[in-house]
C-alpha positions as CSV (number, residue, x, y, z in Angstrom):
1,X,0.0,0.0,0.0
2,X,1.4,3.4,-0.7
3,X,1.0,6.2,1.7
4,X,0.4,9.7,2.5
5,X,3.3,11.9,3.3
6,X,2.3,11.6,7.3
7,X,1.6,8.2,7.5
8,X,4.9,7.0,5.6
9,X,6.8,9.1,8.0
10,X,5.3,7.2,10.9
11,X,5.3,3.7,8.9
12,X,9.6,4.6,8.0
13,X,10.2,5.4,11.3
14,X,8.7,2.2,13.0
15,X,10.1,0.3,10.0
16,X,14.0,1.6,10.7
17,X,13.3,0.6,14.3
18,X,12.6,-3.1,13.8
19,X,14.6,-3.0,10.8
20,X,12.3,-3.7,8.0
21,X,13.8,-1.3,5.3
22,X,13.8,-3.8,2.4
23,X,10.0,-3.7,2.8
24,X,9.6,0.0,2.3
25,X,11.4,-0.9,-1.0
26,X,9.1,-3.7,-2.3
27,X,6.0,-1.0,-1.8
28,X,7.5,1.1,-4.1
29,X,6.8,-1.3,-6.7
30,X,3.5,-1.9,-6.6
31,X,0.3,0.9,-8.0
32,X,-2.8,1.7,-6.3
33,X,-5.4,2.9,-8.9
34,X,-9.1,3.8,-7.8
35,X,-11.6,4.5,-10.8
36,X,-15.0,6.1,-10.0
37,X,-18.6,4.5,-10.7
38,X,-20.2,1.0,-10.4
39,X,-18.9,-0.4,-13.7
40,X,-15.4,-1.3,-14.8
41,X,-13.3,-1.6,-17.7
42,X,-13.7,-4.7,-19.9
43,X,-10.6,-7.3,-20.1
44,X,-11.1,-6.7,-24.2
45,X,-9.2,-3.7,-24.8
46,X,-11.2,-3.5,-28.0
47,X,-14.6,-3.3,-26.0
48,X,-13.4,-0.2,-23.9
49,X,-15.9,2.6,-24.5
50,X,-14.8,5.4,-21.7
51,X,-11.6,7.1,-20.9
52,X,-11.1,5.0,-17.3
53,X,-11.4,2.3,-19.9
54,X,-9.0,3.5,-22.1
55,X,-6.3,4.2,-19.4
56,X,-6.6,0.5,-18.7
57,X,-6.6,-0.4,-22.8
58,X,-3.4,1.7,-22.6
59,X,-1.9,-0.3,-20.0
60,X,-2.3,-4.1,-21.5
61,X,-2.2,-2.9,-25.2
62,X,-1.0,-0.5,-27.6
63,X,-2.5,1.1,-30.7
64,X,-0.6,1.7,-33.3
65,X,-0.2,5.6,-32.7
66,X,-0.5,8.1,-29.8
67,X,-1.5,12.0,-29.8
68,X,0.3,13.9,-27.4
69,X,1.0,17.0,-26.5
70,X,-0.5,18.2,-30.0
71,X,1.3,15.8,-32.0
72,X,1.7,12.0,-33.3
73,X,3.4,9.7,-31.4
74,X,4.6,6.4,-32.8
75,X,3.4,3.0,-31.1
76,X,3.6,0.3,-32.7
77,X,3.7,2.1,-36.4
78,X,7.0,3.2,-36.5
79,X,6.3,4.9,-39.3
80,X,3.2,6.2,-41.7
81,X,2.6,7.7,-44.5
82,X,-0.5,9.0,-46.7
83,X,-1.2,9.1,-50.8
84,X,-1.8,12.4,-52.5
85,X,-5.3,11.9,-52.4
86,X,-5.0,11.0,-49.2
87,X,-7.3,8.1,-49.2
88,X,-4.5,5.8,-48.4
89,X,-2.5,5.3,-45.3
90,X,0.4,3.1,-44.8
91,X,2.0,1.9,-41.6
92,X,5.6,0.7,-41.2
93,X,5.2,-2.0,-37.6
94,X,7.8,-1.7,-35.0
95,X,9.5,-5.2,-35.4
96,X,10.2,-7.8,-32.7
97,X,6.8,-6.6,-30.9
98,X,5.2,-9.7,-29.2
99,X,1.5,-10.0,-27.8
100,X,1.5,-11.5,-24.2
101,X,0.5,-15.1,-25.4
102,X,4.0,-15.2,-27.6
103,X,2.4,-14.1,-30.9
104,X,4.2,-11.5,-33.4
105,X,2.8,-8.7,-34.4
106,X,2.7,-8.6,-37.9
107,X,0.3,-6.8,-40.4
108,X,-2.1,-9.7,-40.8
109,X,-2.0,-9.6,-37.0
110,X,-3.4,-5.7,-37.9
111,X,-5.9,-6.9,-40.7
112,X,-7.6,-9.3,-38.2
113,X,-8.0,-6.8,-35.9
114,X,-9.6,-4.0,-37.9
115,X,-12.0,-7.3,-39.3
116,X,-12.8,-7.7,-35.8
117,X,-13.8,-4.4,-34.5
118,X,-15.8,-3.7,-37.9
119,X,-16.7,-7.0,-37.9
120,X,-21.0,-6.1,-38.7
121,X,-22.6,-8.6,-36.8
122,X,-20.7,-7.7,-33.8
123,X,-19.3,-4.2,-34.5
124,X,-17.0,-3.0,-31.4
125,X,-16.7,0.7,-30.1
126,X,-14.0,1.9,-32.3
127,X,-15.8,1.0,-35.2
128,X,-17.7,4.2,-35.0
129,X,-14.5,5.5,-35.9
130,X,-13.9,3.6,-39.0
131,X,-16.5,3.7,-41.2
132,X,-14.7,4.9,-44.2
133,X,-12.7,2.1,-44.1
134,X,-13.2,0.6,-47.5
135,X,-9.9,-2.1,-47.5
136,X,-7.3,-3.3,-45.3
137,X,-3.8,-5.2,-46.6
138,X,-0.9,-6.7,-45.3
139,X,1.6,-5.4,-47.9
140,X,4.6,-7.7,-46.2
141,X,5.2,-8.7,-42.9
142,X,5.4,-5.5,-41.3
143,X,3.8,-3.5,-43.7
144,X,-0.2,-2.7,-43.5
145,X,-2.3,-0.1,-45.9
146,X,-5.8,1.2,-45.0
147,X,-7.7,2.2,-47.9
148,X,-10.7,4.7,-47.0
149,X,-13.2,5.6,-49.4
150,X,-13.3,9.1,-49.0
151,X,-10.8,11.7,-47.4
152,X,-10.8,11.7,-43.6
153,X,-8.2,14.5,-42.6
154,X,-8.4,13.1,-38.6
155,X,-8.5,9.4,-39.5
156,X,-5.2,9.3,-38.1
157,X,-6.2,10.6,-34.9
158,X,-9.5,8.0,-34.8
159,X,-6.9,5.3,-34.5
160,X,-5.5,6.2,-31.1
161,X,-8.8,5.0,-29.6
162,X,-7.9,0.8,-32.0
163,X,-6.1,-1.4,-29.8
164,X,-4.5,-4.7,-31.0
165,X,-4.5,-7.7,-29.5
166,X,-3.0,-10.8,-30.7
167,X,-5.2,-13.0,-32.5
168,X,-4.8,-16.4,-31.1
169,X,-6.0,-15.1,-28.0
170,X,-9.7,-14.2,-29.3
171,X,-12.9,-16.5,-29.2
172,X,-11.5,-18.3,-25.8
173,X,-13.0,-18.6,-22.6
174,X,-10.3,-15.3,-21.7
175,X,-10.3,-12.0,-23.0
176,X,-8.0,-11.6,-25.9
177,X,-4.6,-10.3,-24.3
178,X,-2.5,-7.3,-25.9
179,X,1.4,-6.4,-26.3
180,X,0.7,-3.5,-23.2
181,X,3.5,-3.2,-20.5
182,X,1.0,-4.9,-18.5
183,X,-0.8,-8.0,-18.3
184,X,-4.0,-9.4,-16.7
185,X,-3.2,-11.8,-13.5
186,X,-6.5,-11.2,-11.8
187,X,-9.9,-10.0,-13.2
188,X,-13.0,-9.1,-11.0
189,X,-15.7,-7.4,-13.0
190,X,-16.7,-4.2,-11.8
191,X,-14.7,-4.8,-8.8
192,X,-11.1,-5.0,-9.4
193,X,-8.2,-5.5,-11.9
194,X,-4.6,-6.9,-11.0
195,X,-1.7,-6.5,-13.1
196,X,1.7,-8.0,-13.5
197,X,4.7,-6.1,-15.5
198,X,5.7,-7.1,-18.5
199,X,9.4,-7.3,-18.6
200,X,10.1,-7.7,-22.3
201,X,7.7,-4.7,-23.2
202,X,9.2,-3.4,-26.4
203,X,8.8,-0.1,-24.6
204,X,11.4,-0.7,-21.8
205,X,10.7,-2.5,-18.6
206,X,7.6,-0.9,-16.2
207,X,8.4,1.1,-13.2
208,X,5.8,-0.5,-11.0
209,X,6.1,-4.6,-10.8
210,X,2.3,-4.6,-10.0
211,X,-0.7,-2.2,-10.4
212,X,-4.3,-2.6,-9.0
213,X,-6.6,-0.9,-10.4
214,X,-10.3,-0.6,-8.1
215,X,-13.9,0.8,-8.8
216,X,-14.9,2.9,-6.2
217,X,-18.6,3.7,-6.9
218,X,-18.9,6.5,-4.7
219,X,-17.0,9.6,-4.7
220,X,-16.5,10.7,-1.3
221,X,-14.8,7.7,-0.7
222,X,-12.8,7.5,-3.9
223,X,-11.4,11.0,-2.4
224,X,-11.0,9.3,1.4
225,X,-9.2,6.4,-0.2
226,X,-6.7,9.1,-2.2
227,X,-5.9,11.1,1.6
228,X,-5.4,7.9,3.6
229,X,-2.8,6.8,1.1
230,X,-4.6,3.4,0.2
231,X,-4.2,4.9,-3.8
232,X,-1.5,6.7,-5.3
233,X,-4.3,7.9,-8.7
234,X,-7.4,9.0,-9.0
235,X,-9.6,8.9,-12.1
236,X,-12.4,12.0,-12.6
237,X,-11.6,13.2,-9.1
238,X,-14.9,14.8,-7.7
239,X,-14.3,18.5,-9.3
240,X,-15.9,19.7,-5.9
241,X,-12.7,18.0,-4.1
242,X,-10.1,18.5,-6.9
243,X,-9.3,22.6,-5.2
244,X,-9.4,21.1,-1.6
245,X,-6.5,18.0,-2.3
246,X,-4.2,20.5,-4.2
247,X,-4.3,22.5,-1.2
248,X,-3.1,19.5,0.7
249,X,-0.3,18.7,-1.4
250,X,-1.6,16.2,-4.2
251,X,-0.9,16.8,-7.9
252,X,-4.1,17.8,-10.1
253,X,-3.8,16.7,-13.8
254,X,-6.4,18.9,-15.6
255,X,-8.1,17.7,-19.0
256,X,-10.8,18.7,-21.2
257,X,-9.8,20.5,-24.9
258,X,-13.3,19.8,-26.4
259,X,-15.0,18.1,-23.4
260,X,-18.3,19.3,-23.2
261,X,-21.5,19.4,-21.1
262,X,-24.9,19.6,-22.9
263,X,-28.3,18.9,-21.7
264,X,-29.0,16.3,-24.4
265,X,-32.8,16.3,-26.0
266,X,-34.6,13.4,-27.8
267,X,-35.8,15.0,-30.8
268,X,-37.2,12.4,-31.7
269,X,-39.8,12.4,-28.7
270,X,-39.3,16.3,-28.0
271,X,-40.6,17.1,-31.3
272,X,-41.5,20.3,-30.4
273,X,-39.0,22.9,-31.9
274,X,-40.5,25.4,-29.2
275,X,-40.5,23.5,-26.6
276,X,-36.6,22.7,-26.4
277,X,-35.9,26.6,-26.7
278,X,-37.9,26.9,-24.0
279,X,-36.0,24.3,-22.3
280,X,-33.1,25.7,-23.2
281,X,-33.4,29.2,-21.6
282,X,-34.5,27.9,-18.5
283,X,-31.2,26.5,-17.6
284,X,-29.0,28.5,-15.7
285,X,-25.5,27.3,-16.7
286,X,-23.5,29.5,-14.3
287,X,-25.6,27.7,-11.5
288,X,-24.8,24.1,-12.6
289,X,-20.8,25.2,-13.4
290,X,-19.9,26.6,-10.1
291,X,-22.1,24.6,-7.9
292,X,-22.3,21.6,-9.3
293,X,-18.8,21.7,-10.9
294,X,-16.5,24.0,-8.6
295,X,-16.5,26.3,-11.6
296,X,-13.7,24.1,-13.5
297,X,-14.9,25.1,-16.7
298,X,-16.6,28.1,-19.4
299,X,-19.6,28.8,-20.8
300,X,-21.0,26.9,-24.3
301,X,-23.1,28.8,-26.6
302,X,-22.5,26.7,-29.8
303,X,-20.9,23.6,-31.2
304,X,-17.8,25.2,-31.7
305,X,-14.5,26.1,-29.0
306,X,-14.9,30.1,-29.2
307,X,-10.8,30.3,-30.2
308,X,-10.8,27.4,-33.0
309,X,-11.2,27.5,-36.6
310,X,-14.8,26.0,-37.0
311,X,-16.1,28.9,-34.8
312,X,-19.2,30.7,-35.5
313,X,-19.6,34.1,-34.1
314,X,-23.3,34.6,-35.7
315,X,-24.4,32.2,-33.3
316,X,-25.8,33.8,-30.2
317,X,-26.6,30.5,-28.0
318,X,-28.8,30.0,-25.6
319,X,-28.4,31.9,-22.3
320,X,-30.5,31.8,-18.9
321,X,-33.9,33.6,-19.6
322,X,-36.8,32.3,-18.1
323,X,-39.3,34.7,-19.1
324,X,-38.4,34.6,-22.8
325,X,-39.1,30.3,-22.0
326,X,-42.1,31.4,-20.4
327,X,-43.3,33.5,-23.0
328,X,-42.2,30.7,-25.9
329,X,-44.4,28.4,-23.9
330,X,-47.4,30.6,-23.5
331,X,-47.4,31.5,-26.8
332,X,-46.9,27.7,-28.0
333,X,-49.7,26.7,-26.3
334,X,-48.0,25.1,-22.9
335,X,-50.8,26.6,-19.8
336,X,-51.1,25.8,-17.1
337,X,-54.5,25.4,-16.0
338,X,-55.4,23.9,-12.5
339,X,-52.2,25.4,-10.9
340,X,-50.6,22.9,-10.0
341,X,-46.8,24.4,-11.2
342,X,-47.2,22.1,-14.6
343,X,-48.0,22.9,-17.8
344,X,-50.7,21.4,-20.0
345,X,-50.9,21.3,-23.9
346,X,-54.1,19.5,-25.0
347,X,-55.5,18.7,-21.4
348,X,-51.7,16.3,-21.8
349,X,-49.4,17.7,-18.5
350,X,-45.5,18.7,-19.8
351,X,-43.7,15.7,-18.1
352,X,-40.4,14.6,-19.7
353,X,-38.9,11.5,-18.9
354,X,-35.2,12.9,-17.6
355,X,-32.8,9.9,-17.5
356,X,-29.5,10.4,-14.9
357,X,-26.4,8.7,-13.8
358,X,-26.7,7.9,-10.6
359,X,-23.8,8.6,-9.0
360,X,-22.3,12.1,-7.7
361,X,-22.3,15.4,-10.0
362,X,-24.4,13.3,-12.7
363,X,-27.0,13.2,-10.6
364,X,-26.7,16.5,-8.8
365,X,-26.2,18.6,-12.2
366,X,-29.8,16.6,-13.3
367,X,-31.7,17.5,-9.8
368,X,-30.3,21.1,-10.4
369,X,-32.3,21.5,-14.2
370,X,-34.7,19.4,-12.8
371,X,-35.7,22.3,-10.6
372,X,-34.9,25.3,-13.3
373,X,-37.2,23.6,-15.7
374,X,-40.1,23.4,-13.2
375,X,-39.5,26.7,-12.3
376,X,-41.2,27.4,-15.7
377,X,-44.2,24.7,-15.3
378,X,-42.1,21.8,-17.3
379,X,-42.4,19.1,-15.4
380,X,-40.2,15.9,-15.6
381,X,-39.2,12.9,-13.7
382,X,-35.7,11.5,-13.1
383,X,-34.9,8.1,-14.1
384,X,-31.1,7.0,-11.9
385,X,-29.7,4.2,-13.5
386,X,-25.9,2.8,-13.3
387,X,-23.3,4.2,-16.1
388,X,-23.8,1.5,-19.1
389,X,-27.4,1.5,-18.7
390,X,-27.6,5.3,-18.5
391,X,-25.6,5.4,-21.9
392,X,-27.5,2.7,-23.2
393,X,-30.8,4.4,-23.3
394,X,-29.5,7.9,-24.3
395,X,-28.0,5.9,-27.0
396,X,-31.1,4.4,-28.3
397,X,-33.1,6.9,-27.7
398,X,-34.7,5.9,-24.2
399,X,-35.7,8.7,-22.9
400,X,-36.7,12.8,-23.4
401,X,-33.7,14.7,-21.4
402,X,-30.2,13.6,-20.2
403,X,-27.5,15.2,-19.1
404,X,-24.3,14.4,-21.0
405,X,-20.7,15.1,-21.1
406,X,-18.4,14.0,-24.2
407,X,-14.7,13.5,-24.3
408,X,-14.2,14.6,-28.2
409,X,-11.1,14.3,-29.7
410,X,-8.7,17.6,-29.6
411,X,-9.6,18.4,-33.5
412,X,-11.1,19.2,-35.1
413,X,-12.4,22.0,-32.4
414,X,-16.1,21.1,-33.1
415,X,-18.3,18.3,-30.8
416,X,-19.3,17.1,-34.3
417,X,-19.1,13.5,-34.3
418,X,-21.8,12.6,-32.4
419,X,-24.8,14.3,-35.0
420,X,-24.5,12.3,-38.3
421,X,-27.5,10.3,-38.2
422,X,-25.6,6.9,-38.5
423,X,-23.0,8.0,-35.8
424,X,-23.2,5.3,-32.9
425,X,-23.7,8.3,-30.3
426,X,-26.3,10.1,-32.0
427,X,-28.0,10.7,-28.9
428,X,-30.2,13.6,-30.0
429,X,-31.8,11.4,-32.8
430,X,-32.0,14.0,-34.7
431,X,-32.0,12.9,-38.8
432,X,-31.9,15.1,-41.6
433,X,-30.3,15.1,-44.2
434,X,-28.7,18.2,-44.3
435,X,-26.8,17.7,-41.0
436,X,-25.5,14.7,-42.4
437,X,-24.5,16.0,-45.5
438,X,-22.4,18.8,-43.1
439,X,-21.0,16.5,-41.2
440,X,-19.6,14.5,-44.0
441,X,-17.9,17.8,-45.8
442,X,-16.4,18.4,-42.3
443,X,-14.8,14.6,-42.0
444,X,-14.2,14.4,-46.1
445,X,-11.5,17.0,-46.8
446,X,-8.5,18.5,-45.8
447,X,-9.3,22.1,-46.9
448,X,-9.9,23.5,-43.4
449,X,-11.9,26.3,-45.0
450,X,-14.0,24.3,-46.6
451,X,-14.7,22.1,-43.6
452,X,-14.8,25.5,-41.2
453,X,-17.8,26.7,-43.7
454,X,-19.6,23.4,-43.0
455,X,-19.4,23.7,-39.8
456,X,-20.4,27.1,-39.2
457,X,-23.4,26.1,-40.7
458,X,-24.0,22.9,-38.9
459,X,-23.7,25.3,-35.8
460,X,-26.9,27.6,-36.9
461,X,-28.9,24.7,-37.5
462,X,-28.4,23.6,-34.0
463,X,-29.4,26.8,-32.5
464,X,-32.2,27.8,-34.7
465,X,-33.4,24.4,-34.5
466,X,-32.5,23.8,-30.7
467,X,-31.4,20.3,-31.2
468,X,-29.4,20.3,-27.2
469,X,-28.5,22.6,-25.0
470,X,-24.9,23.3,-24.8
471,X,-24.1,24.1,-21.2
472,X,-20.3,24.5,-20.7
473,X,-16.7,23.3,-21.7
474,X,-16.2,21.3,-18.9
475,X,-12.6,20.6,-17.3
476,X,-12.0,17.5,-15.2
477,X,-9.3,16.2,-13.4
478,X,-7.5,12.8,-12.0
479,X,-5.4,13.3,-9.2
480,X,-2.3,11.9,-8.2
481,X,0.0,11.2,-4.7
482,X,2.6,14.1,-4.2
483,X,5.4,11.5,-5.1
484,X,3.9,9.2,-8.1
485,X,5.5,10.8,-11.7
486,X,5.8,10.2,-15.0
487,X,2.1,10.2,-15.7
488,X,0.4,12.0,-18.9
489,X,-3.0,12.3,-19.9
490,X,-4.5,13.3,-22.9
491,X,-6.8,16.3,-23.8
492,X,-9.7,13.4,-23.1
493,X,-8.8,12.6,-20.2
494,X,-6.7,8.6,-20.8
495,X,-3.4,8.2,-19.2
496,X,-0.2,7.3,-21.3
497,X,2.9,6.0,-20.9
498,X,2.3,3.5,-18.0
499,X,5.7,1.7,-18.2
500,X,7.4,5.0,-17.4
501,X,5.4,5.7,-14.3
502,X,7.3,6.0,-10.9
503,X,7.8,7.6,-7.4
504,X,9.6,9.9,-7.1
């Protein structure tokens, strides 16, 4: 077990009395790792869906390229390059690499995995991310080509979040197994995950012999468990907390480049155009940001980071106005007639299903619009569910309201992937034709003008039509013991580089 500054002074001074000092050693090799929420990462790398699951990908298999610190990263390409019409993309593999079961990595090694993740009878998370994939070839032994069918100027990027794993390993009665610095010793789902170094890691040797890595479902303890010492990292520390443990000495590691917090709408069920303006102005997003979220974050008024190139500054947004909602309802026919605080609209009350996380500022930030939208006579209920089948509905379209935060990729500086009509996280189920037509010019060419145009407009449709409510750019945090280094996260909010991970 690692420990706090306080209590290792304590535990080193009782240990240099009875002599024990090879034991403070051997706890220096082993990581404490607590991970908020009742659900865990999967043992498939290539089913992780979240960014706790992707720090845990990261550590028991590699993709083939990293983005850091604004840049590419080789992994297990060594190498790339792309065709002048850049519809072709050609990786060089590191050689020697070995998944944990003995197997080579080679570039039929890579076919079969792309095949499996696309694979349309079972398609995995990342597939989302591939679609344009048209043809995959192992060129020699270490040399693999992706073919897309149209130009994808962030395809590159997409492939940070397609882990391999060796092949032999997949279909058995354990999950496939990776070429990570780590491997998988002990797996309790949704409870814990032990890992083991891997000492030929084609990376260098890991720091840390062993890790454990822990769900912690509720917050306040995650946070306890961080102070007492019992874990050296925290994932999506509490943002309420994050101010308080700095303060005390522990080592905040801020994220969030196009993270964002919407209150996503069903337009599919919330047909209503005025309506979800109305619902719109009623939330007061200053409230939810420095209450709900210790104010680590800035105001959204449109798809688009204020500073990037896709910007729109036509687009006014949505602020906090409950008496222009009030007056959209009245004049859309939402009265309320027996006084009860709800409106009516046919003798029908206005009560929205309003589906939550139920754990910490999820479920705070959804009893906080909860009580702004009755304010103005819409009534909803909330429906608390656990993390997978919270995103499940809002996937599928399960419900009227839900609050939502996304983890988008650094570019382009637009939360656009999520609105094509045949995205995996349309969650506003909102189809037309249109929008999909914009967010296609956006992914389909590298003339940044050209995709900036498309998404200016993309960005007026979604206000005039009020498709969500875009809250704030939200910042989140993990946090780490005052002595634990080397660790890196990305703009999303993974961790990278586990091998090189130490105290200090």
């Amino acid at each position: 077990m690692h420990l706090s500054n306080r209590a290792r002074f304590t535990r080193l001074a009782y240990l240099l009395v009875v002599g024990l000092l090879l034991s403070v050693a051997a706890a220096q090799t082993h990581l404490n790792i607590a991970m908020p929420g009742s659900t865990g990462a999967p043992a498939d790398p290539q089913r992780a869906s979240d960014m706790g699951a992707y720090t845990v990908a990261e550590m028991i298999a590699d993709t083939l390229v990293l983005y850091a610190d604004n840049e590419y990263v080789p992994a297990l390409a060594e190498s790339w390059s792309t065709s002048e019409d850049g519809k072709q993309h050609t990786f060089n593999l590191r050689p020697g690499v070995t998944f944990h079961n003995g197997e080579p990595l080679t570039a039929e090694a890579v076919v079969f995995n792309f095949e499996r993740i696309m694979n349309p009878e079972d398609p995995l998370h990342a597939a989302g991310q591939l679609t344009a994939v048209t043809n995959l070839e192992a060129l020699d032994e270490l040399t693999f080509r992706i073919t897309l069918d149209a130009v994808d100027p962030d395809f590159i990027l997409k492939l940070t979040n397609v882990w391999m794993v060796a092949p032999g390993s997949v279909g058995g009665d354990t999950a496939p197994v990776g070429s990570g610095p780590f491997k998988i010793t002990r797996y309790l789902p949704d409870q814990q995950i032990d890992l083991v170094r891997v000492d030929d890691y084609w990376g260098g040797t890991p720091v840390f012999e062993t890790a454990t890595i822990r769900n912690i479902p509720e917050p306040g303890t995650l946070v306890l468990e961080l102070e007492a010492g019992a874990v050296d990292l925290i994932t999506f520390a509490p943002n309420s907390h994050v101010h308080r443990l700095e303060a005390a000495g522990f080592r905040p590691m801020l994220f969030g480049s196009v993270n964002t917090a919407v209150l996503a709408i069903n337009n599919a069920t919330v047909t209503d155009t005025d309506l979800r303006r109305a619902i719109c102005y009623a939330i007061d997003r200053d409230v939810l940001l420095n209450n709900v979220y210790a104010g680590m974050g800035r105001p959204q008024t449109t798809l688009a980071l204020p500073e990037g190139w896709a910007y729109n500054p036509d687009v006014p947004g949505f602020h906090y106005d409950p008496e222009r909602a009030n007056e959209i309802l009245d004049a859309a026919g939402y009265i309320d007639t027996d006084g009860d605080g709800i409106r009516e609209k046919d003798g029908v009350p206005l009560n929205l299903d309003f589906q939550a996380r139920g754990d910490g500022e999820w479920l705070l930030a959804t009893q906080v619009m909860q009580q702004f939208l009755g304010d103005v006579g819409i009534g909803t209920t909330i429906t608390a569910s656990d993390r997978d089948t919270y995103y499940a509905n809002i996937r599928t379209g399960a419900y009227d309201l839900g609050w939502w935060l996304s983890n988008a990729q650094p570019e382009p500086p637009i939360v656009e992937y999520v609105f094509h009509s045949e995205d995996y996280w349309n969650v506003v189920q909102f189809h037309r034709p249109e929008v999909d037509e914009l967010v296609t010019l956006g992914r389909s060419t590298p003339d940044q003008e050209v995709r900036a145009e498309g998404y200016r407009e993309l960005q007026q449709i979604f206000f005039d039509e009020a498709i969500q409510c875009q809250q704030f750019w939200v910042q989140q945090a993990h946090v780490v013991s005052p002595e634990l280094r080397g660790v890196e996260t990305t703009s999303r909010g993974a961790l990278l580089y586990p091998h090189l991970w130490h105290f200090e």
